[in-house]
Structure formats: structure tokens, C-alpha cells
C-alpha positions as CSV (number, residue, x, y, z in Angstrom):
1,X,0.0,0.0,0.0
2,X,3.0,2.7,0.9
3,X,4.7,1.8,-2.7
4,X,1.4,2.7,-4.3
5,X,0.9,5.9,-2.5
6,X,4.3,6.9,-3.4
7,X,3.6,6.0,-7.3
8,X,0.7,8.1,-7.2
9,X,2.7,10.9,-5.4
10,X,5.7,10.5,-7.6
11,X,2.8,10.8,-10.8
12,X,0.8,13.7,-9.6
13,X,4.1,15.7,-9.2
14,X,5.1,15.4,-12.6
15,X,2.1,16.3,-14.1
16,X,2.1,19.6,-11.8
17,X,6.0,19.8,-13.2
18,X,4.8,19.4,-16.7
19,X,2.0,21.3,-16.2
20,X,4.2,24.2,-14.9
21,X,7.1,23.5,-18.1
22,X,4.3,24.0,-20.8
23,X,2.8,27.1,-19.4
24,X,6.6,28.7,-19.5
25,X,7.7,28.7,-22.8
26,X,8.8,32.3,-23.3
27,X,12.7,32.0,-24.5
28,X,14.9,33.2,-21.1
29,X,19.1,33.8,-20.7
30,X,20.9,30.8,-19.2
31,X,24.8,31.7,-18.4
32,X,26.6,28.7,-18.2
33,X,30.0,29.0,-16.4
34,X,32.2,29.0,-20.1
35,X,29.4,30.2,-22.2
36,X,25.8,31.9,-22.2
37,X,22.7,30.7,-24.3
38,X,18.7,31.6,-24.6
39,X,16.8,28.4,-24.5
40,X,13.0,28.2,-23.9
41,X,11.9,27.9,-20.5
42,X,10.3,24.9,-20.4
43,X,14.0,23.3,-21.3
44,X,15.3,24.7,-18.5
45,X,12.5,23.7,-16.3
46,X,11.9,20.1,-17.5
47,X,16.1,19.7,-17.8
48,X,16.6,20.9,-14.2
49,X,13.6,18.6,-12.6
50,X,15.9,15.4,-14.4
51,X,18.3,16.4,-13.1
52,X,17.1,16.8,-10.0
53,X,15.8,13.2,-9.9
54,X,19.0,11.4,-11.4
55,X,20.7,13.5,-8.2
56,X,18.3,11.5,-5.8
57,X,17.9,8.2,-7.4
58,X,22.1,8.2,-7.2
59,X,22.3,8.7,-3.8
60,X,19.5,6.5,-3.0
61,X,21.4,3.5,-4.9
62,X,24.4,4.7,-3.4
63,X,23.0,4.4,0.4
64,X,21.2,1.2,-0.4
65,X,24.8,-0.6,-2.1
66,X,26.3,0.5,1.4
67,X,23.1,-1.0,3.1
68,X,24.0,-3.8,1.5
69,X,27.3,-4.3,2.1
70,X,26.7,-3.8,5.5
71,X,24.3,-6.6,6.1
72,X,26.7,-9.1,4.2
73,X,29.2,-8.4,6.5
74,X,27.0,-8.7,9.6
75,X,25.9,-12.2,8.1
76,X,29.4,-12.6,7.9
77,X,30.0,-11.9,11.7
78,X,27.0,-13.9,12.1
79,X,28.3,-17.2,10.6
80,X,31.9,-16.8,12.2
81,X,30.6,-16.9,15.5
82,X,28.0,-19.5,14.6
83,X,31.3,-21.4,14.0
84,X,33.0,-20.1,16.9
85,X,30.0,-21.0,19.1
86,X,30.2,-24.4,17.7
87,X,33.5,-25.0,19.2
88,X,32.4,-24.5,22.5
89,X,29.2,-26.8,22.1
90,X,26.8,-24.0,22.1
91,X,23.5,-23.8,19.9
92,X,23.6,-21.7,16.8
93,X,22.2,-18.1,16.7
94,X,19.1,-17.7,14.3
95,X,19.5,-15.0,11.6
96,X,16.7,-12.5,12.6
97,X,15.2,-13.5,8.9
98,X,15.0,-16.6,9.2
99,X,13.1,-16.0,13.0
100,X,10.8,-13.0,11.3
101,X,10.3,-15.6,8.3
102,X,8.6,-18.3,10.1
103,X,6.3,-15.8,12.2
104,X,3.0,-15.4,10.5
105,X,2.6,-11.5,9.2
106,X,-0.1,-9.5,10.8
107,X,-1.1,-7.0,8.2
């Protein structure tokens, strides 16, 4: 339900974006750092909003590869000192998955 409320979100802000890039099309001066140029306005609008979201979708797969690589290496911790725990004749620790896993889901 939270993944289709954030579709409809993510859709309804793009029309108002769109809706907002056709209704400014009058030409405008952009100064880029080496040179300057007059493109319409709705380039400039709809160029900076893509921008804007390849910004935040990098960072988001950014955070979630580091997410990642921090749960491998807590599995990782997890299974040495399964094996250590093994030496000493002690039971094994359950991965909280596999615990929340066999629990039935309340929703």
C-alpha cells in the first residue's frame, strides 16, 4: 500500500511539473559558467527537474549498495561466530530472517 501511494505521489508531481514547463515557454538567458545561451523555459524547467531526480535516485542506490554491504558483512560476523560458538558446544544463533520468516505477518 506505501509503494502505491508513493507512485501516485511521484505521478501527480510530474504532471504539476509538466503542467508548470508548458505554461513557460517564453525564450529566457541561461549563463553557463564557459558560455551563455537563450533556450525556452520549459528546457530549462523540465532539464533541471531530471536532473534533479538522477541526483536523488544516485544517492538512493548509493545508500542502499552501502546497506548492503553492511548486512553481508553482519551475516558474515554472524556465521563466524556461529562457528565459533560451535566449538564451544553452544547452539547456533538464528538469523533474525529466518526468525521473522517463520512468524505469520499480521497485516
Amino acid at each position: 500500500m506505501k509503494g502505491q501511494g508513493i507512485l501516485i505521489s511521484a505521478l501527480v508531481f510530474a504532471l504539476l511539473i509538466a503542467i508548470f514547463a508548458v505554461i513557460n515557454v517564453e525564450p529566457v538567458h541561461v549563463n553557463f559558467l564557459f558560455t551563455k545561451t537563450t533556450l525556452p523555459l520549459i528546457l530549462v524547467i523540465l532539464g533541471s527537474t531530471l536532473l534533479g531526480g538522477v541526483t536523488v535516485a544516485m544517492f538512493g542506490m548509493f545508500r542502499q549498495i552501502r546497506f548492503k554491504r553492511t548486512v553481508k558483512a553482519l551475516e558474515k560476523q554472524i556465521a563466524e561466530l556461529n562457528a565459533e560458538a560451535e566449538q564451544f558446544g553452544l547452539s547456533k544463533v538464528k538469523l533474525h530472517t529466518e526468525q521473522t520468516a517463520a512468524m505469520p505477518q499480521s497485516e
